[in-house]
Backbone and ligand atoms as CSV (ligand in chain L), in Angstrom:
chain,resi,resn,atom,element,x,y,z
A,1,UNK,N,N,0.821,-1.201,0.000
A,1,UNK,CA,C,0.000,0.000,0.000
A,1,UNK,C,C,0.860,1.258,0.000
A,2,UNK,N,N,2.091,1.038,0.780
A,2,UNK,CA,C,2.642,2.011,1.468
A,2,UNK,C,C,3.177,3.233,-0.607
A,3,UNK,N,N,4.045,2.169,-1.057
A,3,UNK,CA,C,4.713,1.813,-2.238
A,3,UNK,C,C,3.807,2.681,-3.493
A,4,UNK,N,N,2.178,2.111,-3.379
A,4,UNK,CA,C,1.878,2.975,-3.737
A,4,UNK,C,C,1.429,4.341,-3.863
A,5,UNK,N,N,0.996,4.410,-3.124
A,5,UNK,CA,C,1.582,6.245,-2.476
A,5,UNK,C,C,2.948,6.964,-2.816
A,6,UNK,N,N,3.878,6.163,-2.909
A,6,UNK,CA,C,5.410,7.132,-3.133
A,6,UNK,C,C,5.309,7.279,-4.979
A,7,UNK,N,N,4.542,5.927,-5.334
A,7,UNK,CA,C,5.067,5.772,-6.912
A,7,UNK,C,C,3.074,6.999,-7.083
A,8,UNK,N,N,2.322,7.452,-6.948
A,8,UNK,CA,C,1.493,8.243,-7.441
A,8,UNK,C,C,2.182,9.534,-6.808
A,9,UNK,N,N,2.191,9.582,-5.704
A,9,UNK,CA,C,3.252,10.893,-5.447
A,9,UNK,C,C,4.728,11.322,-6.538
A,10,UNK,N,N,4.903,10.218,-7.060
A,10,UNK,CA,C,6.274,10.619,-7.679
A,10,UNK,C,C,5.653,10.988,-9.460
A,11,UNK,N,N,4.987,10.258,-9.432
A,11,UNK,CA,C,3.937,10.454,-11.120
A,11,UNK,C,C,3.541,11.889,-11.001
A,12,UNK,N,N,3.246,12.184,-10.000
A,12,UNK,CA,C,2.173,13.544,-9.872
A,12,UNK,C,C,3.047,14.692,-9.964
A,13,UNK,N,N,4.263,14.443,-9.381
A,13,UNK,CA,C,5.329,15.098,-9.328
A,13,UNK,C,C,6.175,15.823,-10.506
A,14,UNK,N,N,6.709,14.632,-11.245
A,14,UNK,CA,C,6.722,14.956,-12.781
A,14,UNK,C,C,5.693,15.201,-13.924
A,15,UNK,N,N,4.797,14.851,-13.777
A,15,UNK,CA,C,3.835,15.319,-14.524
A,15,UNK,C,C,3.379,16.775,-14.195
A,16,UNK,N,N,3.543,17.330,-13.177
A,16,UNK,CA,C,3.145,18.846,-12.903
A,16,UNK,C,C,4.648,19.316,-13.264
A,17,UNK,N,N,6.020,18.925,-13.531
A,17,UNK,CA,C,6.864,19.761,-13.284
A,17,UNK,C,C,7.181,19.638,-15.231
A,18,UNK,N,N,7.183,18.368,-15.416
A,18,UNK,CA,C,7.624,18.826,-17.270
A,18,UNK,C,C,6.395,19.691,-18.201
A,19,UNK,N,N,5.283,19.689,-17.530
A,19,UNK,CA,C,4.655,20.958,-18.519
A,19,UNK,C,C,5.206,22.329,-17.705
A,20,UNK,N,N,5.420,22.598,-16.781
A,20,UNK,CA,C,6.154,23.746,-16.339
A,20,UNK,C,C,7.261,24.632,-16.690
A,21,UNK,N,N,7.853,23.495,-17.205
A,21,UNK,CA,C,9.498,23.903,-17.418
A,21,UNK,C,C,9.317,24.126,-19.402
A,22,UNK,N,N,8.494,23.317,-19.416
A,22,UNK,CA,C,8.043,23.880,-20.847
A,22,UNK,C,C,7.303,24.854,-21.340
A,23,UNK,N,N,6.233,25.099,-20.708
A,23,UNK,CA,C,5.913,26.168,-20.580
A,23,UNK,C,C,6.910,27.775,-20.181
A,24,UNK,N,N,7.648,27.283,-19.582
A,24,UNK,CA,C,8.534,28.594,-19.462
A,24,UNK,C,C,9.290,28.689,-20.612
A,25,UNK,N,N,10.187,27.613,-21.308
A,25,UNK,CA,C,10.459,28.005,-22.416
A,25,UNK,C,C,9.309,28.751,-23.405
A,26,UNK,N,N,9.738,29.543,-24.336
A,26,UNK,CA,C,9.315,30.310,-25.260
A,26,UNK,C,C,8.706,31.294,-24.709
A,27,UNK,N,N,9.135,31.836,-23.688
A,27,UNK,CA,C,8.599,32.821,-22.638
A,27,UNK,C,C,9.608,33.951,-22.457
A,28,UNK,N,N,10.692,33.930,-23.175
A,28,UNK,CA,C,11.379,34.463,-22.968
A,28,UNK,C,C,11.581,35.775,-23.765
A,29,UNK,N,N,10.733,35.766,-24.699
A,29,UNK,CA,C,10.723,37.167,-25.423
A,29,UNK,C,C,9.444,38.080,-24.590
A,30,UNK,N,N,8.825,37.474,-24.236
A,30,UNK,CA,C,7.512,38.182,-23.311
A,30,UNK,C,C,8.496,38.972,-22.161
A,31,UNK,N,N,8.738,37.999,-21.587
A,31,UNK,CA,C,9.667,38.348,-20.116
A,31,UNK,C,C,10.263,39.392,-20.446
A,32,UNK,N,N,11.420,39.692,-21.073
A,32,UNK,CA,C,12.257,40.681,-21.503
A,32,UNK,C,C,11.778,41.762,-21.701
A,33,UNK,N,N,10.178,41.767,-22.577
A,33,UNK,CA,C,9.499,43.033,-22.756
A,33,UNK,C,C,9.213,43.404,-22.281
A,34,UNK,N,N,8.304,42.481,-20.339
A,34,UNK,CA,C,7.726,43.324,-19.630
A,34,UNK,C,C,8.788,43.780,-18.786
A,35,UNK,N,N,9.984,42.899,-18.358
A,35,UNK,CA,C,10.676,43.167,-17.228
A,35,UNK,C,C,12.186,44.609,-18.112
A,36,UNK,N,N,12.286,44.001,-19.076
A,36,UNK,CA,C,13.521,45.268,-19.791
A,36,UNK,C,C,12.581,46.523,-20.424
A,37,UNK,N,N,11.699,46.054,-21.638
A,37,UNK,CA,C,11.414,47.477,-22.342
A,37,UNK,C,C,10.211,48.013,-21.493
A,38,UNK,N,N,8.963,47.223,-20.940
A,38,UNK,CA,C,7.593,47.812,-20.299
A,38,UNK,C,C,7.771,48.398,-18.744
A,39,UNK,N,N,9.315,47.234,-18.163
A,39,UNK,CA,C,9.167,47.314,-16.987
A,39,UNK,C,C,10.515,48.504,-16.627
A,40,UNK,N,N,11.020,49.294,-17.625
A,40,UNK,CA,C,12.071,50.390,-17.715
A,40,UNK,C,C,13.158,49.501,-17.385
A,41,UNK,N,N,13.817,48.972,-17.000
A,41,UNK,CA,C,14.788,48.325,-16.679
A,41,UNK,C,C,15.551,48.499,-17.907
A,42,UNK,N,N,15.648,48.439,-19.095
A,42,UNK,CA,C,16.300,49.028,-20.516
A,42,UNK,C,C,16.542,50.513,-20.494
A,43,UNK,N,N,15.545,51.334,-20.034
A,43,UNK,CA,C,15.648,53.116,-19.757
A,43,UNK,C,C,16.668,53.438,-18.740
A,44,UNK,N,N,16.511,52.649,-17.459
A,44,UNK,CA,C,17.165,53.263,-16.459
A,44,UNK,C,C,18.544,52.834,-16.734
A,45,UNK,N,N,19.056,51.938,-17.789
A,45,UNK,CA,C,20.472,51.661,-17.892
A,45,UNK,C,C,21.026,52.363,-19.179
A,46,UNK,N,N,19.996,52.707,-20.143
A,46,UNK,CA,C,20.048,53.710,-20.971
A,46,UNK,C,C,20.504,55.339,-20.878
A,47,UNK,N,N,20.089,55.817,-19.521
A,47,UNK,CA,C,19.540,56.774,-18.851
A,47,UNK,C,C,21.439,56.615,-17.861
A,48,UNK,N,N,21.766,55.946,-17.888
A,48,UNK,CA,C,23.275,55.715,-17.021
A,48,UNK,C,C,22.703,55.682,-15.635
A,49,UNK,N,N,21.844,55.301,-15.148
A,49,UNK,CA,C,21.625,55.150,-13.603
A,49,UNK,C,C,21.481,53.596,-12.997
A,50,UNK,N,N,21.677,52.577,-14.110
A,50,UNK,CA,C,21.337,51.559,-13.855
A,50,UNK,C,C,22.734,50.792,-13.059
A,51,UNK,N,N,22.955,50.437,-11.960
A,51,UNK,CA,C,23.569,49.592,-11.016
A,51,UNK,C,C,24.448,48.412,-12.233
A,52,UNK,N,N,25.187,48.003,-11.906
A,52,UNK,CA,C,26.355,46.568,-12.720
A,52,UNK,C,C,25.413,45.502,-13.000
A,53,UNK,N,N,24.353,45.305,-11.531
A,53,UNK,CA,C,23.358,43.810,-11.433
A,53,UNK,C,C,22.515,44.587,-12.571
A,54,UNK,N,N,22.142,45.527,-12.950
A,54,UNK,CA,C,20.938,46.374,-13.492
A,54,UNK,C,C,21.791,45.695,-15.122
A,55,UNK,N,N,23.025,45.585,-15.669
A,55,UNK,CA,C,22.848,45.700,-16.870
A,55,UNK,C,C,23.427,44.011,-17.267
A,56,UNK,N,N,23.636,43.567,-16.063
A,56,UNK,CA,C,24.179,42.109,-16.157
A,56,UNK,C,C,22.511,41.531,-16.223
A,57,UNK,N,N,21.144,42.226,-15.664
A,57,UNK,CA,C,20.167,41.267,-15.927
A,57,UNK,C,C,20.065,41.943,-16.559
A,58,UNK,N,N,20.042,43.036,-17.629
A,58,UNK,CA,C,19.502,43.435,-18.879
A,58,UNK,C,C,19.920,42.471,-20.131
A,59,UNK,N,N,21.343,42.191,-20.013
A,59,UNK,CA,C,21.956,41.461,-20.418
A,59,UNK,C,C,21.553,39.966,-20.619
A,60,UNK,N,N,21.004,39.587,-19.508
A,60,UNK,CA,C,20.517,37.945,-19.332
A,60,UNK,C,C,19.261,37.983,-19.952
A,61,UNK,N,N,18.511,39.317,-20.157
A,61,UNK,CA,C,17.225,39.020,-20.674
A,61,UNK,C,C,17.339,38.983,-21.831
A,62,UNK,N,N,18.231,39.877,-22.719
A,62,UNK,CA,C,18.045,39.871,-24.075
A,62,UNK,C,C,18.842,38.882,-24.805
A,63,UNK,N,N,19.635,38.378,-23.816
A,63,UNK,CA,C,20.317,36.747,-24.423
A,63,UNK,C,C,19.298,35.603,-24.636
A,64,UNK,N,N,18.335,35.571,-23.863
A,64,UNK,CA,C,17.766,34.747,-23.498
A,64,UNK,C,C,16.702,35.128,-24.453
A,65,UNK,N,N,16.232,36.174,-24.799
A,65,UNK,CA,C,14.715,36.978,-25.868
A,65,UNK,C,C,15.913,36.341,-27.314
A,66,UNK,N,N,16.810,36.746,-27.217
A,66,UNK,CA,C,17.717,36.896,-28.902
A,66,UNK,C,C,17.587,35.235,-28.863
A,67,UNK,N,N,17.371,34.090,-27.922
A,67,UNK,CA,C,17.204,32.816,-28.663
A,67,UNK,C,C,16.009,32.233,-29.049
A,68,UNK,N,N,15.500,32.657,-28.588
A,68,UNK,CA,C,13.459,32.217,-28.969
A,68,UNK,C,C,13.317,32.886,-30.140
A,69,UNK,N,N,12.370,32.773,-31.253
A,69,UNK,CA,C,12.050,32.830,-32.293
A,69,UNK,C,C,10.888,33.689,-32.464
A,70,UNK,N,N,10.838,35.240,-32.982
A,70,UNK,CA,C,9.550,35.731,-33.076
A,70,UNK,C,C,7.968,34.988,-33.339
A,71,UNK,N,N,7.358,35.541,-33.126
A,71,UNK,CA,C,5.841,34.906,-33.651
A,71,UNK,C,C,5.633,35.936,-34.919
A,72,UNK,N,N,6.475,36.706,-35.559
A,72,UNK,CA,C,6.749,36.739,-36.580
A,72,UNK,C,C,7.448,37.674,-37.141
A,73,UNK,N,N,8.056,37.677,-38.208
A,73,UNK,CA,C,9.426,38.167,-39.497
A,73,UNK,C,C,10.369,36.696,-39.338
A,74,UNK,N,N,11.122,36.793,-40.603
A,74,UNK,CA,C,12.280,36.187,-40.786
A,74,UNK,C,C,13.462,35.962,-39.586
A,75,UNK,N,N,14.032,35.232,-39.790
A,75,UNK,CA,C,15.151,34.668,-38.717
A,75,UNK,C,C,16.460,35.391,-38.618
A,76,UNK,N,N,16.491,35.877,-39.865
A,76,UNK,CA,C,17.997,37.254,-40.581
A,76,UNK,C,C,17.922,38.397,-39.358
A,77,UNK,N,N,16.322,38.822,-39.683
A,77,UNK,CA,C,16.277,40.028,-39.413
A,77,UNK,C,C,15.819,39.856,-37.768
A,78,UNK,N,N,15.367,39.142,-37.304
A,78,UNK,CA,C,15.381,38.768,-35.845
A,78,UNK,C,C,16.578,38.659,-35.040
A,79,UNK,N,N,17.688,38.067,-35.859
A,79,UNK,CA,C,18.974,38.254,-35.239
A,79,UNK,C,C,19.384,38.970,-35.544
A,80,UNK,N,N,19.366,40.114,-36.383
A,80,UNK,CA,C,20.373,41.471,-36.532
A,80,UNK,C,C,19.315,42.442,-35.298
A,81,UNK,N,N,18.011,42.090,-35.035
A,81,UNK,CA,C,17.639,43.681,-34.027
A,81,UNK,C,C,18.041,42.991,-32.905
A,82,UNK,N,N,17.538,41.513,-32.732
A,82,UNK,CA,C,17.754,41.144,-31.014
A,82,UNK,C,C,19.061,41.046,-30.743
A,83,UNK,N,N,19.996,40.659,-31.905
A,83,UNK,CA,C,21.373,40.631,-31.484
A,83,UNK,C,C,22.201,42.107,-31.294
A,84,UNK,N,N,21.390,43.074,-31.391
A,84,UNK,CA,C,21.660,44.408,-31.543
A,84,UNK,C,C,21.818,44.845,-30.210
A,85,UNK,N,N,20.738,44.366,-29.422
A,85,UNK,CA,C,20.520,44.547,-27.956
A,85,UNK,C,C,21.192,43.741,-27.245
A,86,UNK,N,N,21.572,42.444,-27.543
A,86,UNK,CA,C,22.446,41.630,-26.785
A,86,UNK,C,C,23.944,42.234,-26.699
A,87,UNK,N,N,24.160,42.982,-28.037
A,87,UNK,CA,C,25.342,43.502,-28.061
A,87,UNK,C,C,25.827,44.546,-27.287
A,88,UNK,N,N,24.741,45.824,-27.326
A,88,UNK,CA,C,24.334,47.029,-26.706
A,88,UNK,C,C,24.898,46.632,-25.051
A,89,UNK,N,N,23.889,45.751,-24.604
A,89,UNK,CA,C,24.003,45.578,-23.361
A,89,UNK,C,C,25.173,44.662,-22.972
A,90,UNK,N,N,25.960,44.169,-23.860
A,90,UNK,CA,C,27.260,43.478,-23.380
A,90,UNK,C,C,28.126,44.436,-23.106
A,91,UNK,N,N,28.066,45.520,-24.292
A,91,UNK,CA,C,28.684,46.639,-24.195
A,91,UNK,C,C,28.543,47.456,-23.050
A,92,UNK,N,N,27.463,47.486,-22.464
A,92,UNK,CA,C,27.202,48.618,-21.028
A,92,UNK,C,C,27.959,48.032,-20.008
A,93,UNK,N,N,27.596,46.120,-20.109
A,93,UNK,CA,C,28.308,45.455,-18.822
A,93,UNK,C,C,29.622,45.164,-18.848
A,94,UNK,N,N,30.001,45.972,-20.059
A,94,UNK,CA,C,31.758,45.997,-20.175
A,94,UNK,C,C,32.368,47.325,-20.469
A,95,UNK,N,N,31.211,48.416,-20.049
A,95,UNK,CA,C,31.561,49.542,-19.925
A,95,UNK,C,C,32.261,50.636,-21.141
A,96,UNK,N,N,31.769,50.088,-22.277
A,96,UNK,CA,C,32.352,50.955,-23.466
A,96,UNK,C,C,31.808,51.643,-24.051
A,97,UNK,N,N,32.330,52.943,-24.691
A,97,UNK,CA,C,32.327,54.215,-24.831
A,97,UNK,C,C,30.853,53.863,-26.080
A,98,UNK,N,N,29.943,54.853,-25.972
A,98,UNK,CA,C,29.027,55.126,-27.021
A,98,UNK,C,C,27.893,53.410,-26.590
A,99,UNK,N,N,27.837,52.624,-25.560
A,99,UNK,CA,C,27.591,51.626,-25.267
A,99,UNK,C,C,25.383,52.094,-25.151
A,100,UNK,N,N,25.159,53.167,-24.089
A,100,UNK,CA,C,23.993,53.614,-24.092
A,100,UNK,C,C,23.775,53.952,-25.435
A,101,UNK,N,N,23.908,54.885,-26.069
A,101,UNK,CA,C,23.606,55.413,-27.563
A,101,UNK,C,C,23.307,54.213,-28.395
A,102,UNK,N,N,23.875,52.725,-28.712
A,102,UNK,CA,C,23.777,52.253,-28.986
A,102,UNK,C,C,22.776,51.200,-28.870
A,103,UNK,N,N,22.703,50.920,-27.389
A,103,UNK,CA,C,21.372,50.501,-26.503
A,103,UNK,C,C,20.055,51.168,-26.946
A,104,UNK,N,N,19.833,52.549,-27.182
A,104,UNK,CA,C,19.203,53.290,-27.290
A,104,UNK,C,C,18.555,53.105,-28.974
A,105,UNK,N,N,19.347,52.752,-29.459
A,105,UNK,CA,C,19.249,52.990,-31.409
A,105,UNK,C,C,18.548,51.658,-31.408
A,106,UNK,N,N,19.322,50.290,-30.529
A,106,UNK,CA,C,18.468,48.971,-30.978
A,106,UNK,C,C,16.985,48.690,-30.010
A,107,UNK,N,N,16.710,50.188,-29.180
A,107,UNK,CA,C,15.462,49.603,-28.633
A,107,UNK,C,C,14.237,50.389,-29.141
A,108,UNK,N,N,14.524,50.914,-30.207
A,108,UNK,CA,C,12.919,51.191,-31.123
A,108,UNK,C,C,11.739,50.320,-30.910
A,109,UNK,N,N,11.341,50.244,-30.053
A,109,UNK,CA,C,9.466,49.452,-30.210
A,109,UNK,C,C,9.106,49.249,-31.638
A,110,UNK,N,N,8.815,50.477,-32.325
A,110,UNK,CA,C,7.963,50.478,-33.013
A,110,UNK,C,C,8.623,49.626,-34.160
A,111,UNK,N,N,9.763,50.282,-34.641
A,111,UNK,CA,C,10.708,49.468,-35.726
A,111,UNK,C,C,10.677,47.771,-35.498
A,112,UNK,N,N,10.655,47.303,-34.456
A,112,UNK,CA,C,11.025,45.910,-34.708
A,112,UNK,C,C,9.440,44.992,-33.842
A,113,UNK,N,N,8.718,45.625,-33.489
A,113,UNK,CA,C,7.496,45.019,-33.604
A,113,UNK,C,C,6.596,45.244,-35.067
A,114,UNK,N,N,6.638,46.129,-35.446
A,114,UNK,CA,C,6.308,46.467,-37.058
A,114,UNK,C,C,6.756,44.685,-37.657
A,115,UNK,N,N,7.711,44.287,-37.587
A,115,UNK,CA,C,8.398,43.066,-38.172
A,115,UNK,C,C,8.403,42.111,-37.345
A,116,UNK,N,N,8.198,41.817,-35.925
A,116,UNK,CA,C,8.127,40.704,-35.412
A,116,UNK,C,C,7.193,40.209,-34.400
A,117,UNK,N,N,6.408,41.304,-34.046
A,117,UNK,CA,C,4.873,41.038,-32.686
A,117,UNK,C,C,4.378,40.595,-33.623
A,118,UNK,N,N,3.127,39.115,-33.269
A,118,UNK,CA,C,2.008,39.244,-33.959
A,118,UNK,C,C,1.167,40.698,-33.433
A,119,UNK,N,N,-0.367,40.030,-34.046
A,119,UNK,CA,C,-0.881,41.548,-34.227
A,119,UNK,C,C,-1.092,41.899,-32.466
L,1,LIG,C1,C,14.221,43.545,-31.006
L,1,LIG,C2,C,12.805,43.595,-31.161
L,1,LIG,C3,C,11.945,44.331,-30.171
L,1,LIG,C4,C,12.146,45.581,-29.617
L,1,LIG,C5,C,13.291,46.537,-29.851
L,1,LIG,C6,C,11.011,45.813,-28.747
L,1,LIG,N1,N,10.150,44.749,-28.773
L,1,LIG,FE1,FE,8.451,44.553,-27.639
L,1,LIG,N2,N,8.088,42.756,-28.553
L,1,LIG,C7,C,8.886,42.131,-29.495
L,1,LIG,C8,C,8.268,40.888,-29.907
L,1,LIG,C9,C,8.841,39.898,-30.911
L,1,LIG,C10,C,7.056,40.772,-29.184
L,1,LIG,C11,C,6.023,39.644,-29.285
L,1,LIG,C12,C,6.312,38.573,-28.267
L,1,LIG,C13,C,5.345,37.414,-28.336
L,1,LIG,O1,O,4.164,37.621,-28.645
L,1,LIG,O2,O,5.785,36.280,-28.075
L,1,LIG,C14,C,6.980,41.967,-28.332
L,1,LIG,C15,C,5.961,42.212,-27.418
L,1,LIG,C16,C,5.900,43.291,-26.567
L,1,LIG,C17,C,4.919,43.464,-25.530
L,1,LIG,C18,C,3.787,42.486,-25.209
L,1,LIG,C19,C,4.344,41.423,-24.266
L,1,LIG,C20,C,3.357,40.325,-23.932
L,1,LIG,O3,O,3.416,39.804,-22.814
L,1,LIG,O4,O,2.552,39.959,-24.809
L,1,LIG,C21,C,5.187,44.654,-24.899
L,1,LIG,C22,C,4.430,45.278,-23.722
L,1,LIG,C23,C,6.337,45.217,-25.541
L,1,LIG,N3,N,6.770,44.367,-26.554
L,1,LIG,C24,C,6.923,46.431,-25.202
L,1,LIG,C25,C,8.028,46.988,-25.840
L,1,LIG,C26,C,8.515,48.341,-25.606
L,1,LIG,C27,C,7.889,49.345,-24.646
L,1,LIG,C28,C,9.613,48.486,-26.393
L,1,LIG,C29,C,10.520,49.700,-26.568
L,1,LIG,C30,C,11.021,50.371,-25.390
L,1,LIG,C31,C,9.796,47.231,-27.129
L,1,LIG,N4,N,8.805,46.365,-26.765
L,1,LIG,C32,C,10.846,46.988,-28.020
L,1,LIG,C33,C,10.084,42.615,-29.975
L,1,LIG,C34,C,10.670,43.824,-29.645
């Protein structure tokens, strides 16, 4: 009796945790938008007030957005804007000259949802 209890406890277990972890994948371009471009976290490091942790997670978000795949444009042009920002912000967390300005040029909203938000 006992035995079965550990083996439905252990079923129940993985079965709630692999749709989870899947579900978080492809989540990662959402995340970035609310927590970097909606949630300012992209402005305030733009803006030069953002803390080292401030551009090391700016950094982790748009690494992580630049590997998931729009819901739509081409794959070319998805990696030249998102890799634009991955770059931008490598550049802030390594402190080089013209690094914001550059941050600033690859975070147009309008330009790269025009080509890659659905509607
Ligand atoms: C490099 C491209 C890119 C840039 C730059 C960009 N976005 Fe986005 N954004 C996207 C994509 C792609 C989606 C659609 C994500 C999806 O539906 O999976 C999106 C979706 C969003 C969403 C909806 C998120 C959700 O949960 O559905 C918001 C809000 C948003 N962007 C805000 C912004 C703001 C504000 C800026 C500018 C400061 C910005 N974005 C710049 C690519 C970009």
């Amino acid at each position: 009796m006992r035995s079965w209890k550990v083996l439905a406890l252990a079923f129940f277990a993985t079965a709630t945790i692999i749709p989870m972890t899947v579900a978080e994948d492809g989540k990662a371009i959402k995340k970035a938008m609310k927590q970097a471009m909606k949630g300012g976290l992209n402005k305030k490091v733009i803006s030069g007030e953002g803390s080292d942790d401030d551009k090391k997670q700016l950094l982790a978000l748009f690494t992580d957005m630049a590997k998931e795949m729009p819901p739509k444009g081409d794959a070319a042009s998805w990696k030249e804007k998102a890799g634009a920002l991955v770059q931008a912000s490598q550049d802030m967390v390594a402190g080089k000259e013209g690094a914001a300005g550059n941050l600033k040029k690859a975070s147009n909203c309008k330009a790269c949802h025009e080509v890659h938000k659905g509607k």
